[in-house]
C-alpha positions as a printed NumPy array, in Angstrom:
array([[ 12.796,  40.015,  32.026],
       [ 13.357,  38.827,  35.308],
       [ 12.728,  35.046,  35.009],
       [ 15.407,  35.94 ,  32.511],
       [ 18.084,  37.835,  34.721],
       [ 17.888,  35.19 ,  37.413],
       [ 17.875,  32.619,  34.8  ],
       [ 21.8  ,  33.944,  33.309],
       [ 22.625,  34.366,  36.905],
       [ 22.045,  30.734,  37.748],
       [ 24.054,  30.09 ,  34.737],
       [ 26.817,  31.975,  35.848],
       [ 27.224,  30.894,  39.248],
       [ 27.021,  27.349,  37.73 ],
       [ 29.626,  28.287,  35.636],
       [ 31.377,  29.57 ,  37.805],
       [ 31.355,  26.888,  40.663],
       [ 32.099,  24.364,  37.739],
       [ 35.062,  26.459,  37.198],
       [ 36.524,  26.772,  40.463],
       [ 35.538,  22.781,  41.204],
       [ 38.135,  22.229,  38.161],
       [ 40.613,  24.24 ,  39.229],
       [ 40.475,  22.903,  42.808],
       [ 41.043,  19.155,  41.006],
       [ 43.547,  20.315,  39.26 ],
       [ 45.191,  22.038,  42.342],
       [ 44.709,  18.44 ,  44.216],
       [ 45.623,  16.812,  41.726],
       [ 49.259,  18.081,  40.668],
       [ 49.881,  18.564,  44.616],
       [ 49.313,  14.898,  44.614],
       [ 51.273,  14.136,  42.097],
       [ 54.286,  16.286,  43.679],
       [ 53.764,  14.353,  46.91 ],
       [ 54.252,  11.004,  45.122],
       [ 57.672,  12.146,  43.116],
       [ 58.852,  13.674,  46.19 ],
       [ 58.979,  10.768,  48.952],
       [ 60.967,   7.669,  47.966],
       [ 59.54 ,   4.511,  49.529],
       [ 60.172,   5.276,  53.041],
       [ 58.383,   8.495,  53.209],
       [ 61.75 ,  10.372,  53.191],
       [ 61.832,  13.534,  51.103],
       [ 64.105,  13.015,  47.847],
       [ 65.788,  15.776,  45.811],
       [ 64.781,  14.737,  41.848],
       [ 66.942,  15.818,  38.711],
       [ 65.153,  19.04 ,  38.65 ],
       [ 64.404,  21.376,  40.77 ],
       [ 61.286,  21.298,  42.616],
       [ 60.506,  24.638,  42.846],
       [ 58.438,  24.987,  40.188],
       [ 54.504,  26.622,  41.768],
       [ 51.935,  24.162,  41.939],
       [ 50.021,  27.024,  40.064],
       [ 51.732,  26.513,  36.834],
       [ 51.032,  22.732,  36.572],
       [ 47.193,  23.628,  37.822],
       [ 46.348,  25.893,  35.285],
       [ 47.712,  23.59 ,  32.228],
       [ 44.097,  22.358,  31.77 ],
       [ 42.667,  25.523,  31.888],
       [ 44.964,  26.933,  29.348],
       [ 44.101,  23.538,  27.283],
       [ 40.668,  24.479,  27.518],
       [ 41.243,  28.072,  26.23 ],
       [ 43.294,  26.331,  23.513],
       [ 40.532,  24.558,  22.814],
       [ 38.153,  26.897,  22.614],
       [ 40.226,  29.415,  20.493],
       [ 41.09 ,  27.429,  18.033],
       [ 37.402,  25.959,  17.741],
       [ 36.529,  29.759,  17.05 ],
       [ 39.596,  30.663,  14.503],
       [ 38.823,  27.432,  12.664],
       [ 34.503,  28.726,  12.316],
       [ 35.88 ,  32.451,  11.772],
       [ 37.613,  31.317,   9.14 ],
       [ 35.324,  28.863,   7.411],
       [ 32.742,  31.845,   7.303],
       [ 35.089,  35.057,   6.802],
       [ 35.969,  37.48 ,   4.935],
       [ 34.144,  37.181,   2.15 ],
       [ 36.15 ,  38.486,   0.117],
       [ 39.791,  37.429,  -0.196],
       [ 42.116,  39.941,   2.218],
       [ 44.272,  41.618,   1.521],
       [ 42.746,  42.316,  -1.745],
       [ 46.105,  43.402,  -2.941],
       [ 47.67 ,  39.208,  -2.926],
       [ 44.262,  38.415,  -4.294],
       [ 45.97 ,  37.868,  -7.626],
       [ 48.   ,  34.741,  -6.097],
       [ 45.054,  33.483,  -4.772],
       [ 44.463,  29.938,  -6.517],
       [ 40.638,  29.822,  -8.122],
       [ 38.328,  28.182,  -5.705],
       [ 41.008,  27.826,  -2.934],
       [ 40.533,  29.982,   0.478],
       [ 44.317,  30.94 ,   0.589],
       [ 46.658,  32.733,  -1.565],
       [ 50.067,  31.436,  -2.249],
       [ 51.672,  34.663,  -1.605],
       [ 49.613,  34.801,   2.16 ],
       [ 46.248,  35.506,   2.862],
       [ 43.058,  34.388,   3.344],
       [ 38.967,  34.387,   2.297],
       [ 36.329,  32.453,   4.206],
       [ 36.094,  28.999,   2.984],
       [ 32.636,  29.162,   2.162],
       [ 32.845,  32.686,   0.226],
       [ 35.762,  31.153,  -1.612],
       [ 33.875,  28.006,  -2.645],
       [ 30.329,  29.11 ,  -2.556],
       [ 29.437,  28.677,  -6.498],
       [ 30.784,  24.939,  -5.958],
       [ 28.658,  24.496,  -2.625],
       [ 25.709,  25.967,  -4.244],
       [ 26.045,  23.474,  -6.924],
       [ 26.46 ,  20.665,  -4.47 ],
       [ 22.863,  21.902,  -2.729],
       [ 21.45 ,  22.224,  -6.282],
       [ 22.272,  18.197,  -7.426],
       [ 20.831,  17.583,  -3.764],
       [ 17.796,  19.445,  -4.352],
       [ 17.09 ,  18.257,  -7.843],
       [ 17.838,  14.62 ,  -7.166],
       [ 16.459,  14.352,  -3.983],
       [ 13.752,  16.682,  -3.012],
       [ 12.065,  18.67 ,  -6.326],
       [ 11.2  ,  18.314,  -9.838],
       [ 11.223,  21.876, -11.445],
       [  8.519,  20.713, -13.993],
       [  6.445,  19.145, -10.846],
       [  6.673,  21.947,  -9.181],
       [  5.383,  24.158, -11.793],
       [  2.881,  21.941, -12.879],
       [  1.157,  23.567,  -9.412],
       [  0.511,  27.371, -11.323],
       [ -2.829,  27.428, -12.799],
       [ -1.942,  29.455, -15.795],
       [ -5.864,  31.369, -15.258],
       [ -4.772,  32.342, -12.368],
       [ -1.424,  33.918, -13.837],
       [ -3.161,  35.496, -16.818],
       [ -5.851,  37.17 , -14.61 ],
       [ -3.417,  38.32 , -11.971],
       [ -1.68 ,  39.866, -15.163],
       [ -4.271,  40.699, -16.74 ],
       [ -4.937,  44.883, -15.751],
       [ -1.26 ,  45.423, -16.838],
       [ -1.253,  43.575, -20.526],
       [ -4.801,  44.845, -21.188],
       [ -2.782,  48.449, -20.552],
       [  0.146,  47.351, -22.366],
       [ -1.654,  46.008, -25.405],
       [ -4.172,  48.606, -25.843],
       [ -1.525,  51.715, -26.086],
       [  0.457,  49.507, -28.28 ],
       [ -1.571,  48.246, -30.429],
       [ -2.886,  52.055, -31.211],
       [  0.431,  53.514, -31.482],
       [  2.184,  51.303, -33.654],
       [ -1.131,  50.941, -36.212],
       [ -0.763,  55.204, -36.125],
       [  2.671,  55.294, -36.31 ],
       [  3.427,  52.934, -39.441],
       [ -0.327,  52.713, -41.22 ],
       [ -1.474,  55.873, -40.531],
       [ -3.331,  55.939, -43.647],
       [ -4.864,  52.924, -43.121],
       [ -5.454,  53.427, -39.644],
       [ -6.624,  57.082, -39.572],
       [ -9.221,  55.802, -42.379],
       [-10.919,  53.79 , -40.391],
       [-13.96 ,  54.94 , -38.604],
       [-13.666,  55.56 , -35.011],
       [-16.006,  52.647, -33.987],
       [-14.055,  50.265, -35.846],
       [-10.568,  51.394, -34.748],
       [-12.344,  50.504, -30.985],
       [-13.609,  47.564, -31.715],
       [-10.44 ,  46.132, -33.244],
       [ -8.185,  47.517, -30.19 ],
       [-11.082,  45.785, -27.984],
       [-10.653,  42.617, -29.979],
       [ -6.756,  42.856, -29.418],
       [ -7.01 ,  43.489, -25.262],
       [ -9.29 ,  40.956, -24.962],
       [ -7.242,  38.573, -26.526],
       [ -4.   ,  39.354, -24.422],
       [ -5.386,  37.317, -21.625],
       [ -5.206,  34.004, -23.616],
       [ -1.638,  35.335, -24.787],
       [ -0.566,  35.016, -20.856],
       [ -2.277,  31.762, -20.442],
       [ -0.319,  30.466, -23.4  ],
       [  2.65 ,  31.538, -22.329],
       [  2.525,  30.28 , -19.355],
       [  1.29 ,  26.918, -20.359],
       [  4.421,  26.449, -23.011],
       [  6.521,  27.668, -19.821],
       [  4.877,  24.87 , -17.503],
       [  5.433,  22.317, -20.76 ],
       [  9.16 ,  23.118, -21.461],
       [ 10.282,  24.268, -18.225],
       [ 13.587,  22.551, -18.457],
       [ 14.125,  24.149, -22.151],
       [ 14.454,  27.813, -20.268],
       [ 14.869,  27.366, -17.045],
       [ 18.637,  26.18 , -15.551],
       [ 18.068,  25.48 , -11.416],
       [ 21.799,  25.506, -11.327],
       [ 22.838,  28.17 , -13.178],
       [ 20.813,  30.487, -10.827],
       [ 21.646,  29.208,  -7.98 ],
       [ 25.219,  29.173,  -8.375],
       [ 24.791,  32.472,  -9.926],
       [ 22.819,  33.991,  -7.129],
       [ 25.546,  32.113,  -4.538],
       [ 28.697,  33.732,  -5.944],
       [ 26.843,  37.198,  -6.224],
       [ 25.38 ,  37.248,  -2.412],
       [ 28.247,  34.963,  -0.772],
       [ 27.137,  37.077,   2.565],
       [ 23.618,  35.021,   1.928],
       [ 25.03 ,  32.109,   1.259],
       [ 26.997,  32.578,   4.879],
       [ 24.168,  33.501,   6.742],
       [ 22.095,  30.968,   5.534],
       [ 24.937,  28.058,   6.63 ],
       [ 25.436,  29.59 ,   9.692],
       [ 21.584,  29.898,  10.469],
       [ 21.362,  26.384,   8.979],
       [ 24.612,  25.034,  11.134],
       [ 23.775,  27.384,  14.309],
       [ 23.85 ,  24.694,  16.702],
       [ 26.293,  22.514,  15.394],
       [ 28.486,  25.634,  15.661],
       [ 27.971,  26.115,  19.073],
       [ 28.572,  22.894,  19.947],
       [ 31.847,  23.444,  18.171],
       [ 32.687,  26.237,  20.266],
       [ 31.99 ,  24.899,  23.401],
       [ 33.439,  21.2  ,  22.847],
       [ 36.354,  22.69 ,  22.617],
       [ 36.344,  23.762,  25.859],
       [ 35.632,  20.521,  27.371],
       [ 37.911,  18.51 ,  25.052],
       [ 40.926,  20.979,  25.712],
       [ 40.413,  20.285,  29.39 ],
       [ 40.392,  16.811,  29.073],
       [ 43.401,  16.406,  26.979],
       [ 45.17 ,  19.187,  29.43 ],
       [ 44.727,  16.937,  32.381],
       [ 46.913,  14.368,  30.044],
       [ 48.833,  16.682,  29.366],
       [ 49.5  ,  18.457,  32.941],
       [ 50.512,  14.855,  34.176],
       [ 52.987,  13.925,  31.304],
       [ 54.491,  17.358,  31.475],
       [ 54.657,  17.098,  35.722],
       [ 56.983,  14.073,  35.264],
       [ 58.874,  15.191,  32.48 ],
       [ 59.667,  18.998,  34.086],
       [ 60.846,  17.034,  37.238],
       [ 62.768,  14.497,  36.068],
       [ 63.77 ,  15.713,  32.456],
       [ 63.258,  19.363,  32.019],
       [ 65.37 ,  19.693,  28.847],
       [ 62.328,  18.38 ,  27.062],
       [ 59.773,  20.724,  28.464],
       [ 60.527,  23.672,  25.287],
       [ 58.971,  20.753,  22.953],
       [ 56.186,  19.275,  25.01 ],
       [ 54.239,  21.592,  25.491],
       [ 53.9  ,  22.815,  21.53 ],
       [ 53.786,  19.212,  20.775],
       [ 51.093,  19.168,  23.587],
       [ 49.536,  22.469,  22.185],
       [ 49.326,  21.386,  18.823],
       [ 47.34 ,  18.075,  19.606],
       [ 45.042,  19.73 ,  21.842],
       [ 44.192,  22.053,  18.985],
       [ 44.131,  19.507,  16.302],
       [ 42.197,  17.15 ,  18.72 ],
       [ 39.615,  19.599,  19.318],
       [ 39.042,  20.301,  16.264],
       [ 38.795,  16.897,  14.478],
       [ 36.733,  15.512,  17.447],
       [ 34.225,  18.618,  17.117],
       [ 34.012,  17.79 ,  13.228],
       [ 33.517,  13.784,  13.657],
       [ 31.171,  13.903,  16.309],
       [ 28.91 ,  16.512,  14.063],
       [ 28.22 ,  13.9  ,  11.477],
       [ 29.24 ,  10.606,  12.485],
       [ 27.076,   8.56 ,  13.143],
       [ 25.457,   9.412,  10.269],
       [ 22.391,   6.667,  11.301],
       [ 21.962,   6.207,  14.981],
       [ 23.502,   3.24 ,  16.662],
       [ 23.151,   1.4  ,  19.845],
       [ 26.896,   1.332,  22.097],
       [ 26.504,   0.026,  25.226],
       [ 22.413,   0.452,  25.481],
       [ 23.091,   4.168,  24.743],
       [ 21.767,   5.205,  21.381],
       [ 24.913,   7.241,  19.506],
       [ 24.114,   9.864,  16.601],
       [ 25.678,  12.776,  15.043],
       [ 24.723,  16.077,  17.09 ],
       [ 23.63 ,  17.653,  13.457],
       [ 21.784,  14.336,  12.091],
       [ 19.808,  14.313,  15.495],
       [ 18.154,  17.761,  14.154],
       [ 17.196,  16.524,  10.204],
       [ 13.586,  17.894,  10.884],
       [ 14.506,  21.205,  12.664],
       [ 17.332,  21.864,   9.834],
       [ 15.123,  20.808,   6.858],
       [ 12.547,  23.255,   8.07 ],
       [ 15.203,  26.324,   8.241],
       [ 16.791,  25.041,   5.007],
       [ 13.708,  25.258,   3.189],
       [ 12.499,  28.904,   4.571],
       [ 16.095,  29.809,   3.913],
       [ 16.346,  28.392,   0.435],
       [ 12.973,  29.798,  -0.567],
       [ 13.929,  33.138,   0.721],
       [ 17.292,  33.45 ,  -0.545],
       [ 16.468,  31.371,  -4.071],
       [ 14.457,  29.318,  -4.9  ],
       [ 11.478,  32.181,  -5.116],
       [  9.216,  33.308,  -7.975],
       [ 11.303,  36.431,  -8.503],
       [ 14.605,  34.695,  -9.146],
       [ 13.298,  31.917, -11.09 ],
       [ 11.651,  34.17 , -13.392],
       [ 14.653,  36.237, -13.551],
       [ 16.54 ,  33.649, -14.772],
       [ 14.24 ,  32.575, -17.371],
       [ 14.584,  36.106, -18.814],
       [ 18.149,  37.343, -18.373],
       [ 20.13 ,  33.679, -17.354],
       [ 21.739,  30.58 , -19.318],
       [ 18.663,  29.798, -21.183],
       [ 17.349,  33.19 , -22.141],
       [ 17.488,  32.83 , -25.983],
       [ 15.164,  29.807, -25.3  ],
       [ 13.108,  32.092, -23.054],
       [ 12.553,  34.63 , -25.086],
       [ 12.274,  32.229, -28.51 ],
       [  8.873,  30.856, -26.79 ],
       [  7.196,  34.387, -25.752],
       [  7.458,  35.774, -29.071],
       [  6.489,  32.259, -30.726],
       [  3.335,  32.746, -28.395],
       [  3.21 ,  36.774, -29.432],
       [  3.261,  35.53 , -32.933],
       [  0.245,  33.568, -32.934],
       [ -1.617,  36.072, -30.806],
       [ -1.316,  39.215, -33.495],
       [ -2.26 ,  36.722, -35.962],
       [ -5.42 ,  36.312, -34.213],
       [ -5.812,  39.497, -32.702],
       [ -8.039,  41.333, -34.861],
       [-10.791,  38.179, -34.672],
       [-13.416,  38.552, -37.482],
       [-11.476,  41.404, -38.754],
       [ -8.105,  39.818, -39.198],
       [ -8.042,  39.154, -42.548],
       [ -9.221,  42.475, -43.522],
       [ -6.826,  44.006, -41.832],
       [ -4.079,  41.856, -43.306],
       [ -5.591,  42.632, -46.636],
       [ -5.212,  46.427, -46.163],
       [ -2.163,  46.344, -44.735],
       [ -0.285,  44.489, -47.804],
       [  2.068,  41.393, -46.597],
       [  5.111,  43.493, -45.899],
       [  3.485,  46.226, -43.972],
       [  1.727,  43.188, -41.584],
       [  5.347,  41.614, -41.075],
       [  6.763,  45.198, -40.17 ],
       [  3.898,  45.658, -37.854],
       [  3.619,  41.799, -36.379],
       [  7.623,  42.346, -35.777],
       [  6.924,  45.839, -33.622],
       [  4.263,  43.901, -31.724],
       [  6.334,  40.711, -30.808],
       [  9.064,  42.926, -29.992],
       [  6.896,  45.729, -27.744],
       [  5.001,  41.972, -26.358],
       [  8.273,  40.399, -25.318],
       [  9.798,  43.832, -23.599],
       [  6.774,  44.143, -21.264],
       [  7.058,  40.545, -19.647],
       [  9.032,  41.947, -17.242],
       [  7.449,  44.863, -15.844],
       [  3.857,  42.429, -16.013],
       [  5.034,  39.511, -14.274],
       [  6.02 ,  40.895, -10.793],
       [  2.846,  41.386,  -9.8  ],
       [  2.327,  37.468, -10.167],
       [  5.055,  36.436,  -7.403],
       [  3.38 ,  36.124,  -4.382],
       [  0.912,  33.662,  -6.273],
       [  3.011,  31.836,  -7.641],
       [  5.346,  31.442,  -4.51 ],
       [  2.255,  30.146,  -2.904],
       [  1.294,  28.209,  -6.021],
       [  4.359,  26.383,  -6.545],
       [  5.273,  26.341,  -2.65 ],
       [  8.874,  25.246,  -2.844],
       [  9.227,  25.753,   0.683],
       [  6.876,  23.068,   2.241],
       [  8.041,  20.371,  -0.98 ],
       [ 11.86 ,  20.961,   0.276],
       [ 11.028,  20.795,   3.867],
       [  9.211,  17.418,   3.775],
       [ 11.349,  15.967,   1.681],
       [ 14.451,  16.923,   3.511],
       [ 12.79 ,  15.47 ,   7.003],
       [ 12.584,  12.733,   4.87 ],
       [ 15.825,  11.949,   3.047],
       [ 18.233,   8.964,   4.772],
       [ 21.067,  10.13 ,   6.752],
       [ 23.568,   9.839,   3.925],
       [ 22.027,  12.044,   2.337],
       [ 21.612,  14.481,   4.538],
       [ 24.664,  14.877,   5.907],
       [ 25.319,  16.787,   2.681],
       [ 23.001,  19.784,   3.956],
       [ 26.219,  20.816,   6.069],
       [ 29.19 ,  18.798,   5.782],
       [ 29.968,  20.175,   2.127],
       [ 30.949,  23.323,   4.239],
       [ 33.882,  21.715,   6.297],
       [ 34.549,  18.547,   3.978],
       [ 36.684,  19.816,   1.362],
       [ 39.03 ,  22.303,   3.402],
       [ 38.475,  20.272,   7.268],
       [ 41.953,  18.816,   7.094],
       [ 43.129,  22.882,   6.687],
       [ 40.88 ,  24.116,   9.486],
       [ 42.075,  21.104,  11.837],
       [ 45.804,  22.111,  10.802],
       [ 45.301,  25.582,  11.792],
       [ 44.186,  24.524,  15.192],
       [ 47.124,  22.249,  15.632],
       [ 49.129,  25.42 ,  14.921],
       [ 47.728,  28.3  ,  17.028],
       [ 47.805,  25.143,  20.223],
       [ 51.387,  25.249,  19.511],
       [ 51.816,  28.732,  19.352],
       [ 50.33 ,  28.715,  23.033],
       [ 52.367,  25.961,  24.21 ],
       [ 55.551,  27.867,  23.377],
       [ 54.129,  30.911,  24.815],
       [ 52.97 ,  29.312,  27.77 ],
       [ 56.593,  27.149,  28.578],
       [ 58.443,  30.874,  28.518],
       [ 55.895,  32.384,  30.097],
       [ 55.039,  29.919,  33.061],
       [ 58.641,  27.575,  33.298],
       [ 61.504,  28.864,  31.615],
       [ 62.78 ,  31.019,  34.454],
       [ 62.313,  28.242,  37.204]])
């Protein structure tokens, strides 16, 4: 805790010394500049259009107000790629174009919340083109393993059903039969259910694609969490974010040193102009910062050599260390057991889903019974066997759900989406990385950079009636 006290406090005082080392250029700086336009070229002092009365203070702290410009509208322009997540105020929402962060009445939603079924589906074609094959990946379960995990559950399932629906709609037939029979056939029947589960799983593994839509989950997961799909880009992005942040404090001084020097020469010798310059100045520090801040992310998206110094984008310099939170983020958020499962049962494909577990259900009752199968079919009449196969597909099909749960952590280790995503991500050229994070600016940037412009010219024509108007 201490290393880490004295380690902000060096920070702070470097901060701050860089701070007042700026402002102390910036001091020298415009007093030089007033010395220059206020000797002619015998050293005499010379009375210029305007007045010269203007503080050296105002022109110093130009820069400084650049850099807060900067800096602001870095933050705005992140604040309102990420937020709110829903659109606000909810009563405009109505004029709010679909897919679109603003509403044509006012208003605004995050970019990503507003857009985050069409980014998920972006990550999806990246994932499934680039990094995983669903039927590879599921080719890792070892449908044993699945069945026996399963097993204590179905053998409970099967056995009460099995015995209730033989009482309930043969009770003749069923309360006819000695005791020791009735046992051994319900013994038959729950020792069976084990290669039901392997079957099932097996025709899952076989015809994965037939029930299973990646896309449709993950889109339908994204636009049902949008605050995961935010915190996972900003987790993903954390960096690249900061860097956003802060450049724009840097940039924004920069430019305001351009800018304190234009607007010097102007104020003194045409200070009519001065209400428009520094907007104009405002505005291109904001839209500067911004578009610099984006660029510099993700270009160059392959490193290159300028000058003996090797240039690369501040987020393509970090594939590995992004690929690794992508994947634990992806896998946490989606790509798990749990959801995939859940799809197969209630998503696009679940008529498929459901079509192959009672297929499976079928040809387990008719096999149930063993040896004693046909005698039981015999007994039972045709008709009364259909009536009871139906109940039994039907009670087979409704348990899936509360049996497979118990199978995730398994299977999330099994099919270990996480480690496959990583890899491949570390892996993947630049091109195609880039469209980890850039999907989340790409569309909307030009509206983000806009806004900066905007709120820099706001401050600019705060700052002229605040700082030069009354001199």
């Amino acid at each position: 805790m201490d290393s880490l006290a004295t380690s902000r406090r060096r920070r702070l005082a470097r901060a701050g010394a860089a701070i007042a080392t700026a402002l102390a250029l910036a001091l020298a700086l415009a007093a030089s500049l007033d010395a220059e336009r206020s000797r002619d070229g015998g050293g005499r002092r010379v009375l210029l259009g305007a007045s010269t009365s203007t503080a050296l203070w105002t022109y110093a702290i130009i820069p400084f107000i650049a850099a807060f410009v900067g800096w602001g509208t870095n933050v705005v322009a992140l604040r309102m790629t990420f937020y709110p997540l829903e659109f606000f105020p909810a009563f405009l929402a109505f004029a709010q174009p679909k897919g679109q962060p603003f509403g044509l009445l006012g208003g605004w939603q995050g970019i990503i919340p507003s857009k985050a079924g069409e980014m998920a589906e972006i990550l999806v074609d990246l994932m499934t083109k680039k990094l995983i094959d669903i039927k590879e990946i599921f080719s890792r379960l070892d449908e044993k393993k699945v069945a026996s995990i399963m097993d204590p559950e179905m053998r409970a399932v099967t056995e009460g059903l099995f015995e209730k629906v033989l009482a309930t709609e043969a009770p003749l037939f069923w309360n006819g039969l000695p005791t020791v029979v009735r046992d051994e056939l319900i013994t038959e029947a729950v020792d069976r259910s084990s290669g039901l589960l392997e079957n099932i799983v097996q025709d899952l593994m076989e015809n994965v694609y037939e029930v299973l839509d990646l896309k449709s989950m993950v889109v339908r997961l994204a636009l049902g969490n949008k605050d995961k799909v935010v915190n996972m880009f900003r987790e993903v992005g954390a960096k690249e974010f900061l860097f956003i942040e802060r450049s724009g404090i840097y940039f924004g001084f920069l430019f305001g040193l351009a800018q304190m020097v234009t607007f010097y020469f102007v104020d003194k010798s045409a200070p009519q102009h001065g209400i428009w310059l520094l907007p104009v100045f405002g505005f291109l520090v904001g839209y500067l910062t911004n578009y610099v801040a984006l660029k510099i992310i993700f270009t160059p998206v392959e490193p290159k050599m300028v000058c003996g110094l090797k240039i690369h984008g501040v987020f393509m310099r970090r594939q590995n260390e992004v690929s690794e939170e992508f994947a634990r983020l992806n896998q946490l958020h989606f790509c798990n057991a749990e959801n995939l499962w859940d799809e197969m049962m209630t998503g696009a494909f679940k008529d498929k889903f459901e079509a192959l577990v009672r297929r499976n259900a079928a040809n387990f009752f008719d096999t149930a019974f063993g040896a004693g199968t046909p005698m039981v079919k015999m007994m039972l009449g045709q008709q009364k066997y259909e009536s009871i196969k139906r109940t039994v597909i039907d009670s087979v099909f409704e348990s899936i759900p509360d049996c497979v749960p118990v199978t995730y952590d398994y299977q999330n280790f099994a099919l270990d989406i996480e480690t496959t995503v990583r890899e491949r991500m570390q892996k993947l050229p630049g091109a195609d990385f880039e469209r980890v994070l850039h999907p989340v600016f790409e569309q909307d940037e030009i509206k983000l950079i806009v806004v900066g412009g905007v709120l820099g010219a706001a401050t600019g024509v705060a700052q002229y009636y605040l700082a030069f108007s009354s001199q």
